[in-house]
N, C-alpha and C positions, 0 to 999 in steps of 0.2 A: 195221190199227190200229198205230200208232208210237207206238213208246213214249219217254218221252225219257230219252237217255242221261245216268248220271251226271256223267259231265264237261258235259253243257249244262244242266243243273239246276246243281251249282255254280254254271255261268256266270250262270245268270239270277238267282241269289239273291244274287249276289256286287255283281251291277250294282243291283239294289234294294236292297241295304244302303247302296251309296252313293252310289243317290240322294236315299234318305231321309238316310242323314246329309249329303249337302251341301243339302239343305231346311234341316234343322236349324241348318245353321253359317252358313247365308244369314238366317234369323230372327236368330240370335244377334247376327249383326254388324250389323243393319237396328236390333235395340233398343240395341244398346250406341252403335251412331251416334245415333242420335235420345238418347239419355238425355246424353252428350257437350254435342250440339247444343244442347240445354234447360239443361244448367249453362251453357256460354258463356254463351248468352241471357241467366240470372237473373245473371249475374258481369256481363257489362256495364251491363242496367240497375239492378245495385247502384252501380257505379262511377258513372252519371249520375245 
């Protein structure tokens, strides 16, 4: 049975921390583009 060593337990929790937060900061920029994107839109068809 192997067990896993502290330093590759770090390593594994370390690389899921940041994958989850580069999930999170790929969401965040996806809604801040689309929300961007949806003012230009209401801004130009205010202007026509």
């Amino acid at each position: 049975i192997e067990t896993l060593h502290p330093c590759h337990y770090q390593f594994y929790h370390s690389i899921q921390e940041n994958y989850i937060q580069s999930i999170y900061i790929v969401i965040t920029y996806k809604l801040f583009v689309l929300t961007v994107i949806c003012c230009i839109d209401c801004h130009l068809l205010g202007w026509l």
